[in-house]
C-alpha positions as CSV (number, residue, x, y, z in Angstrom):
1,X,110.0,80.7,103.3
2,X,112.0,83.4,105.3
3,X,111.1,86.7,104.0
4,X,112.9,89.8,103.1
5,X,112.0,93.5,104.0
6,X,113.7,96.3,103.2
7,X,114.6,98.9,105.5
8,X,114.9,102.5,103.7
9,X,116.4,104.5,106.3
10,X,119.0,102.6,107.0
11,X,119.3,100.8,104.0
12,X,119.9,97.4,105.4
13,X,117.5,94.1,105.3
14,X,115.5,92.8,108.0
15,X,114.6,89.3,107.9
16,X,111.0,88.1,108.9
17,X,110.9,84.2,110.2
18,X,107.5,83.6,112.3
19,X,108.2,80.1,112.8
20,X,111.2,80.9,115.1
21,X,109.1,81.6,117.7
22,X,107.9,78.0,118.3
23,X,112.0,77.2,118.8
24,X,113.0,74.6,121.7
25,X,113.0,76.9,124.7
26,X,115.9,75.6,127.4
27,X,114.9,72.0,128.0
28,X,116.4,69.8,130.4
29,X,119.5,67.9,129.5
30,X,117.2,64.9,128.8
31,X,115.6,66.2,126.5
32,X,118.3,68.1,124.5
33,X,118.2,68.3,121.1
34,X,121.9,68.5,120.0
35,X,123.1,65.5,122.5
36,X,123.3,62.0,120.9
37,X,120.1,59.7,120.7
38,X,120.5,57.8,123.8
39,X,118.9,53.9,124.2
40,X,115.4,54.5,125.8
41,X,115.5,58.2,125.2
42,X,113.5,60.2,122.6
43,X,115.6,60.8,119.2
44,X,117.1,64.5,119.0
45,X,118.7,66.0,116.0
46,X,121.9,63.4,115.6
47,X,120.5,59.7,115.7
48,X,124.0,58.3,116.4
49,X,124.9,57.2,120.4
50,X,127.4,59.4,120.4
51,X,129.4,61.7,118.0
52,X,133.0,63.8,117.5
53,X,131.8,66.8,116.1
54,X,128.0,67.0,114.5
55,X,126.6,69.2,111.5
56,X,123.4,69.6,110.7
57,X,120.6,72.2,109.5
58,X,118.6,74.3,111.7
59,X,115.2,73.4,112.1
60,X,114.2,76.5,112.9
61,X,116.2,78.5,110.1
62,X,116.4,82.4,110.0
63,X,117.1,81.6,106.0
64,X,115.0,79.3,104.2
65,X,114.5,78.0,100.2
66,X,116.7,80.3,97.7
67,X,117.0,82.8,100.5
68,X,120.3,81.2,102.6
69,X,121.1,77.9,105.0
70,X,121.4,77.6,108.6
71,X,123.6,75.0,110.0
72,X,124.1,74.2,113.7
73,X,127.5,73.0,114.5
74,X,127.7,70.6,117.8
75,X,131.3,71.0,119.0
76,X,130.9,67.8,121.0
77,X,128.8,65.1,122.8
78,X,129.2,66.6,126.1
79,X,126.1,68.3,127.1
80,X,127.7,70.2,130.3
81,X,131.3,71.1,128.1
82,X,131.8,74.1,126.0
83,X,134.0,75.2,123.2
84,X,136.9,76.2,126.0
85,X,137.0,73.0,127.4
86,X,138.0,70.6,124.8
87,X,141.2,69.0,123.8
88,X,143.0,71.2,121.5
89,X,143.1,68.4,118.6
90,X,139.2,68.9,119.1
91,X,139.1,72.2,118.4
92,X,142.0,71.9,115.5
93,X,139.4,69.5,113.8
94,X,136.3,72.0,114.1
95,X,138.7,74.7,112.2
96,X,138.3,72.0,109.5
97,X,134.7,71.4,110.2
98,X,134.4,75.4,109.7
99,X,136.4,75.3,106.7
100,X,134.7,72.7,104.8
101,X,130.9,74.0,105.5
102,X,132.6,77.8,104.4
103,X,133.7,76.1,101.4
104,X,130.6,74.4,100.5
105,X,128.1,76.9,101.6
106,X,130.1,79.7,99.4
107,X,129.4,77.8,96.5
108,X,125.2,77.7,96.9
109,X,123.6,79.8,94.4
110,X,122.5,83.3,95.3
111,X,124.5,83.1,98.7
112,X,126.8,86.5,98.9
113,X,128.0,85.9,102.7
114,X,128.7,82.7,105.1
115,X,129.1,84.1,108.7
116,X,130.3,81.6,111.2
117,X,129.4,82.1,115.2
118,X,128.2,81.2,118.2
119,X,125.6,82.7,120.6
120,X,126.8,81.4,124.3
121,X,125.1,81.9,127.3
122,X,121.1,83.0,128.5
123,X,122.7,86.3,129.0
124,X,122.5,86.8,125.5
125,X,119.5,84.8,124.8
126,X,120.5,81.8,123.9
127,X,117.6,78.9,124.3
128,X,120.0,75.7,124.1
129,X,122.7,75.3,126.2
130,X,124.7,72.4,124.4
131,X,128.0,73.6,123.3
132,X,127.2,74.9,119.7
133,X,127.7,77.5,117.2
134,X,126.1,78.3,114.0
135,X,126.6,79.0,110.3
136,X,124.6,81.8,108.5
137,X,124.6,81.8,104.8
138,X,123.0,84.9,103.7
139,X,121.4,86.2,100.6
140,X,122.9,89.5,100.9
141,X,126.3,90.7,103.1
142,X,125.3,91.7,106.4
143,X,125.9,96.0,107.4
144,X,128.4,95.2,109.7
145,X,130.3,93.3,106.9
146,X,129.6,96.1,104.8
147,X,130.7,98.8,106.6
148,X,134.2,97.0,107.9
149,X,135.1,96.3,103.4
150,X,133.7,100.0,103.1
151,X,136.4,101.7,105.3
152,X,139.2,98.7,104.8
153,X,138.6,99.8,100.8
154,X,138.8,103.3,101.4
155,X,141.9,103.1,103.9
156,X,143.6,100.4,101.3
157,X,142.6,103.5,98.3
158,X,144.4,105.8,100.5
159,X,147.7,104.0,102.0
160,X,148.0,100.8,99.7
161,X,147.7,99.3,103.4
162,X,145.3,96.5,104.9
163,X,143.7,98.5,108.0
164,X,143.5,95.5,109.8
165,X,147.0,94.6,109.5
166,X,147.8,98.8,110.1
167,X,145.5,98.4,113.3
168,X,147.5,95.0,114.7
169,X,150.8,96.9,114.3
170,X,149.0,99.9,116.9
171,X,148.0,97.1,119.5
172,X,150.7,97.5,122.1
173,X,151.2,94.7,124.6
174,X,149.2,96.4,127.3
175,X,146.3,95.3,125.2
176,X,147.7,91.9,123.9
177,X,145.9,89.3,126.5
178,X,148.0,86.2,124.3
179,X,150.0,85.1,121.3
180,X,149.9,82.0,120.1
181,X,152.1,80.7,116.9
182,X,151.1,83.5,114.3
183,X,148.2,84.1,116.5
184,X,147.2,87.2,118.5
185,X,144.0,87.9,120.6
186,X,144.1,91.6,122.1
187,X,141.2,93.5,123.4
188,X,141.2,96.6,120.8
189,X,141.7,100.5,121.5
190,X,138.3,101.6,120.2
191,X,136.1,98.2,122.1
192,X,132.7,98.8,122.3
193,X,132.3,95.9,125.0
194,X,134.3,96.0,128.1
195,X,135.9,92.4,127.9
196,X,135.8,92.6,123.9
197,X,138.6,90.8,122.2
198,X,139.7,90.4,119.2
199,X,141.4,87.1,117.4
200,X,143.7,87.7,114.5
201,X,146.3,86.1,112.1
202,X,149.9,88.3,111.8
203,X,149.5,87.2,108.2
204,X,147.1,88.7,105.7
205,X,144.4,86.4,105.5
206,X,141.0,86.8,103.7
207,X,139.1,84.5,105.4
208,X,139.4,80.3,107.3
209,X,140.2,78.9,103.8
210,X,143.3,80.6,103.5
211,X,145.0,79.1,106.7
212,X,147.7,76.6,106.1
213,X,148.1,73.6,108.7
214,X,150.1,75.8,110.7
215,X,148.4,78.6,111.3
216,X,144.7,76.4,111.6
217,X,146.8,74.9,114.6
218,X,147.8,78.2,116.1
219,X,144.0,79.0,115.4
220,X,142.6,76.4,117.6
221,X,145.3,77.0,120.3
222,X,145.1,80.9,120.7
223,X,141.0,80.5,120.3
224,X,141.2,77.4,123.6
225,X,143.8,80.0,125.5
226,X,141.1,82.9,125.2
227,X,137.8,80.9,126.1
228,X,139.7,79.2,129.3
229,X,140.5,82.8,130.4
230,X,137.4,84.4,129.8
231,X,135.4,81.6,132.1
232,X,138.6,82.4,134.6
233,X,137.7,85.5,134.6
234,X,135.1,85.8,137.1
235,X,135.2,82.2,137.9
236,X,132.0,81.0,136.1
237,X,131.0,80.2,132.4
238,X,131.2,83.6,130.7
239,X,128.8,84.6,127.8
240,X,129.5,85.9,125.3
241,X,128.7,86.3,121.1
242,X,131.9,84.8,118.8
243,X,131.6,86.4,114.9
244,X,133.8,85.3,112.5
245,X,134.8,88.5,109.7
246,X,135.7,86.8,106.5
247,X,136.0,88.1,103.2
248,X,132.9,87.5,101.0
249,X,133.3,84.4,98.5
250,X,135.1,85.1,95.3
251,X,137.8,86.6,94.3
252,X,137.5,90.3,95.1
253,X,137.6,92.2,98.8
254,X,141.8,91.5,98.9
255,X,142.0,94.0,101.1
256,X,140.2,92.3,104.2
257,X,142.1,90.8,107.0
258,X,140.4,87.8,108.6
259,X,139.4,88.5,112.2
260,X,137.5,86.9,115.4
261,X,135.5,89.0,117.4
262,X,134.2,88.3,120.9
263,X,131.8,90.3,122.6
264,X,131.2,89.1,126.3
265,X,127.8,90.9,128.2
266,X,129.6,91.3,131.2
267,X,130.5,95.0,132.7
268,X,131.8,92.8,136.1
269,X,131.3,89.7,137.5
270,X,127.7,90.3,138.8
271,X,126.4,93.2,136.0
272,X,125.5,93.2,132.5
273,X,126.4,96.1,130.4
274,X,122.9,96.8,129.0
275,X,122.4,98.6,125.4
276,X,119.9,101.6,125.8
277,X,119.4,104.8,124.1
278,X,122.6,105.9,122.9
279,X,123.7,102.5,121.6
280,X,120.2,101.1,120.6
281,X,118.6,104.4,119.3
282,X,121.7,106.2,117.9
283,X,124.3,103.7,117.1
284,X,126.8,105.3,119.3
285,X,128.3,103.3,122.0
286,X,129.8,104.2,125.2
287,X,131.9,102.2,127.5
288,X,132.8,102.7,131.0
289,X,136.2,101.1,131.2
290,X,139.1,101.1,129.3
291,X,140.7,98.6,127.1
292,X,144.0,98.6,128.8
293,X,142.4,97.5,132.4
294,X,140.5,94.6,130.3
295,X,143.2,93.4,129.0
296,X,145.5,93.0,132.0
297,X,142.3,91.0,133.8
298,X,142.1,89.0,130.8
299,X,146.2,88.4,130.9
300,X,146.3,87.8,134.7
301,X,143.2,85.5,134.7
């Protein structure tokens, strides 16, 4: 079981899970785990010949027992595709594949947070290169989640305002990169990455089971637009980390606004903006480009 430690100074939780180590470490496309079980090939994770979108738990979880779930989500069958890349009625129906493991994983006992992302890229680390994300339900909320209800609270306390929906009416279209039926993805004023970008209803959502059919539908098509830009960018798949904000389950936290984050590791086309002191020792990051510039790339690309 995946065990819990307590960090004092910070007063966060670090997770301890050994067996992580012994994950599958970039095997060869014969040998992938997530594609489908192919005649005369060794079984992987989905023993079907092929599949439409694929759901399943982590073998190697970070959360184990009465501590969580990890699922793996396998947006398709296509070992050499990505998330970017696939019909848009494919990516409508993973909104719904999203939704429903949200919904279900909410409702597990002693889970207070289901976080839904996806790692792409070795830049960031990633060990599998199958297009996939992944589904975190956690025992606790995580800081980051923490700290974004802590200052929407306060700022909702203070104005009777969502911040979120205060900070999408400040996003001037020289930071807008597309809009897209309700839809809007913008690279932020105060990004901490340089080709950060944001994804966000106009309406005041809480989290992916509020969106009606309309808006799941402008979901899919303004999250497509965005990947097919970023790996236009610089003319080559792009990495980069995706993280869902939703509200935690229940009733409470009214106040948040549903958002998409994307964090890409690239500073340019050939260099990696690397985290050292000031952002790994003291929390404090510092960017060498501004938001506005990002943006128009991002429009133009």
């Amino acid at each position: 079981m995946s065990e819990l430690r307590w960090h004092p100074l910070l007063g966060q939780w670090v997770t301890v899970a050994p067996w992580r180590q012994e994950r599958t470490y970039h095997p060869d496309a014969a040998h992938c785990p997530l594609c489908p079980t192919r005649p005369g090939r060794p079984p992987t994770e989905i023993p079907l010949p092929d599949y439409h979108i694929a759901v399943f738990e982590n073998r190697f979880p970070s959360y184990t027992g009465e501590q969580g779930r990890c699922e793996v989500v396998c947006y398709t069958a296509d070992h050499d595709s990505s998330l970017g890349a696939q019909p848009l009625q494919q990516v409508r129906d993973l909104v719904e594949v999203w939704q429903d493991r949200v919904r279900d994983l909410s409702r597990l006992e002693g889970v207070r947070y289901v976080f839904v992302f996806e790692n792409r890229g070795e830049e960031i680390g990633v060990t599998l290169s199958h297009p996939h994300g992944q589904i975190y339900a956690y025992p606790f909320v995580p800081p980051i989640i923490e700290t974004e209800l802590a200052t929407g609270r306060a700022h909702q306390r203070k104005t009777g305002r969502c911040l979120y929906c205060d900070v999408l009416a400040g996003e001037i279209g020289v930071r807008r990169v597309v809009e897209e039926a309700g839809w809007v993805a913008f690279v932020p004023y105060f990004a901490r990455w340089p080709y950060e970008v944001h994804v966000a209803p106009h309406r005041h959502l809480g989290s992916l089971l509020d969106l009606d059919d309309a808006e799941a539908w402008g979901f899919a098509a303004v999250l497509k637009n965005l990947l097919q830009r970023y790996d236009r960018l610089f003319h080559k798949p792009l990495a980069y980390v995706m993280a869902m904000h939703a509200r935690p389950p229940g009733r409470g936290h009214r106040y948040h606004h549903f958002h998409v984050e994307l964090y890409p590791p690239n500073r340019s086309a050939d260099k990696l903006k690397m985290l050292a002191g000031s952002e790994i020792g003291a929390g404090a990051f510092i960017l060498d480009v501004r938001a506005e510039e990002t943006a128009k790339q991002l429009r133009e690309a």
